[in-house]
C-alpha positions as CSV (number, residue, x, y, z in Angstrom):
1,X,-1.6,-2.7,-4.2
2,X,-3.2,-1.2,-7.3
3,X,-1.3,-3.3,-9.7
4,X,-1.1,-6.5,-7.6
5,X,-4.4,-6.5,-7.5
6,X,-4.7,-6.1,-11.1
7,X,-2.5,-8.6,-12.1
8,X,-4.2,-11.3,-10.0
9,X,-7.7,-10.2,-10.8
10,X,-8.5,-13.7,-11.4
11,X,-8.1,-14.6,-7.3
12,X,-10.6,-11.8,-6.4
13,X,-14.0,-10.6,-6.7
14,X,-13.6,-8.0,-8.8
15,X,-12.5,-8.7,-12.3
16,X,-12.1,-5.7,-13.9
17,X,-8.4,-3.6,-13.5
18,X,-8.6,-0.9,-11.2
19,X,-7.4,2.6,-12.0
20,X,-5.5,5.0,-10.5
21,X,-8.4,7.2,-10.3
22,X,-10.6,3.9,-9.0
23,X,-7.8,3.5,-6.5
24,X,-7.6,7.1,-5.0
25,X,-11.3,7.3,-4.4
26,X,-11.3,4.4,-2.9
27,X,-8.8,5.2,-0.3
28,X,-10.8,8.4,0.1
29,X,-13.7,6.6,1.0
30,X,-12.0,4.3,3.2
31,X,-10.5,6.8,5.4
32,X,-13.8,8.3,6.1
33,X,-15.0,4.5,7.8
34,X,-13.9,3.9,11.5
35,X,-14.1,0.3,11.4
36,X,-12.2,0.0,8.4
37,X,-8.3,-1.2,8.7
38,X,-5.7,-1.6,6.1
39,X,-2.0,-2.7,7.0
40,X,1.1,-2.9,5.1
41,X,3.3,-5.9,5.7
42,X,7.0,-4.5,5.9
43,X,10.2,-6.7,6.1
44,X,11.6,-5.2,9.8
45,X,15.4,-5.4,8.2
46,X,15.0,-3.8,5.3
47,X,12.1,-2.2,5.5
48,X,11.0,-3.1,1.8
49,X,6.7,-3.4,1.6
50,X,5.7,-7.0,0.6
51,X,2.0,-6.9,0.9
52,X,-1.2,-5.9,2.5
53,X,-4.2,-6.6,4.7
54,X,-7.2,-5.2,5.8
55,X,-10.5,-5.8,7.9
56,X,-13.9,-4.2,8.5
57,X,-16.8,-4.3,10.5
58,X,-19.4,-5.8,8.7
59,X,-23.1,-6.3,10.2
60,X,-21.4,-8.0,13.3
61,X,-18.4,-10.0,12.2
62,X,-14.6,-8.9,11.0
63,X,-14.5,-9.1,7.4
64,X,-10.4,-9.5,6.4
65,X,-10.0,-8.5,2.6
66,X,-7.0,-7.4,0.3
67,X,-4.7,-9.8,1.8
68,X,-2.4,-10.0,-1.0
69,X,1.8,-10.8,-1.4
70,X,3.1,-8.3,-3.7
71,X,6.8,-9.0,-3.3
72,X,9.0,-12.2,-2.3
73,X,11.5,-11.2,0.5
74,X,13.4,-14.1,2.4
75,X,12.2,-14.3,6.1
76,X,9.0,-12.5,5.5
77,X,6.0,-14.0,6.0
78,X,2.1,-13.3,5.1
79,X,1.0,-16.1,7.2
80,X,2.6,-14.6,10.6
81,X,1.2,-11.2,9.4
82,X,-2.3,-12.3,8.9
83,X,-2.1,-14.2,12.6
84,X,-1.1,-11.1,13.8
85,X,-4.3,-9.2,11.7
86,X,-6.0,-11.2,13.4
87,X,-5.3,-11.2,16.8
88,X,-5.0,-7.5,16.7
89,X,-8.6,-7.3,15.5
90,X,-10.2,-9.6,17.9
91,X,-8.4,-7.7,20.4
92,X,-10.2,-4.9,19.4
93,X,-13.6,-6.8,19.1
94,X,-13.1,-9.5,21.2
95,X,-17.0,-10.8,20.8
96,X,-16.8,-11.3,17.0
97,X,-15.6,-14.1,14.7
98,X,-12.8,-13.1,11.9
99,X,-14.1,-14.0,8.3
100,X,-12.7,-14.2,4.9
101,X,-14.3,-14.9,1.6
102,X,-12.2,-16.6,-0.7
103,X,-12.8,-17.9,-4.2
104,X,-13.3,-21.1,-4.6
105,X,-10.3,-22.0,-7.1
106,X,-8.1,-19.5,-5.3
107,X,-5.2,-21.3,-4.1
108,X,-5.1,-19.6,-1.3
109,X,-7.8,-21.1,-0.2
110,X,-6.4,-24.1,1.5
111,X,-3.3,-21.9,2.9
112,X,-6.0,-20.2,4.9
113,X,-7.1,-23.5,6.5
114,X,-3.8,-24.3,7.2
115,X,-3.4,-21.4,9.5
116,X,-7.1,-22.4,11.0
117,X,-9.9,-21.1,9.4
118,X,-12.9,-23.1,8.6
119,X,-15.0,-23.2,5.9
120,X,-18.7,-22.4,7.0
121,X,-20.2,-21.9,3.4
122,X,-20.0,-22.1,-0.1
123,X,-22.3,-19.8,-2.4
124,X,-21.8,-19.2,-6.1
125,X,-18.3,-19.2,-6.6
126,X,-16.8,-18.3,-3.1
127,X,-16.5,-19.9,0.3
128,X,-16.8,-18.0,3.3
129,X,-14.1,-19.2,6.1
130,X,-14.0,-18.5,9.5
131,X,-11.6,-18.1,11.9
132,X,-13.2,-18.1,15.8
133,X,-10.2,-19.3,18.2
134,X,-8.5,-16.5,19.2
135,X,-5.6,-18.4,19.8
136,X,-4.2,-19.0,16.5
């Protein structure tokens, strides 16, 4: 995730390269949160990792972040693995609204419309996108 990240620092919020240091006590923290998911996305034949997804609990809404490809494998998709993020997290907070927040020249941004979020604001240089139907 580490060096995915780093290589496409330019699509997230944080610019700088992350260590491996950075990275380990960052997980460390992160196990210590309850309402703080992350998922591998695995290819069911072969089993090979091709990417990654999280969400938290953030004052009253489902905050998705890391969602990231880090390998191309025929059949696999990010798009079905994030519908499943999702449902799977309103499922376990069924009251509150799924959000990402994207960059504003990310190109991901209009993939993520296409699978049905929303955009509900724009500040500096991000929009924050929601995602509300539960059926997606």
């Amino acid at each position: 995730m580490r060096i995915s990240k780093n290589k496409n620092k330019q699509y997230f919020h944080h610019k700088k390269d992350i260590t491996a240091e950075e990275q380990q006590a960052w997980f460390d923290e992160h196990k210590k949160r309850n309402d703080d998911f992350m998922f591998v996305c695995q290819d069911k034949t072969s089993k090979d990792i091709y990417g990654c997804m999280g969400f938290r609990l953030l004052e009253n809404v489902l905050d998705g972040y890391n969602i990231m490809r880090t390998k191309d494998i025929k059949g696999t998709s990010m798009k079905d693995a994030l519908i499943l993020l999702v449902k799977y997290a309103k499922d376990v907070y069924p009251r509150l609204v799924f959000q990402v927040i994207v960059l504003e020249d990310n190109p991901a941004l209009s993939w993520y419309e296409k699978i049905g979020f929303h955009r509900s604001y724009h500040q500096d240089n991000f929009f924050t996108l929601f995602h509300e139907n539960t059926s997606i």
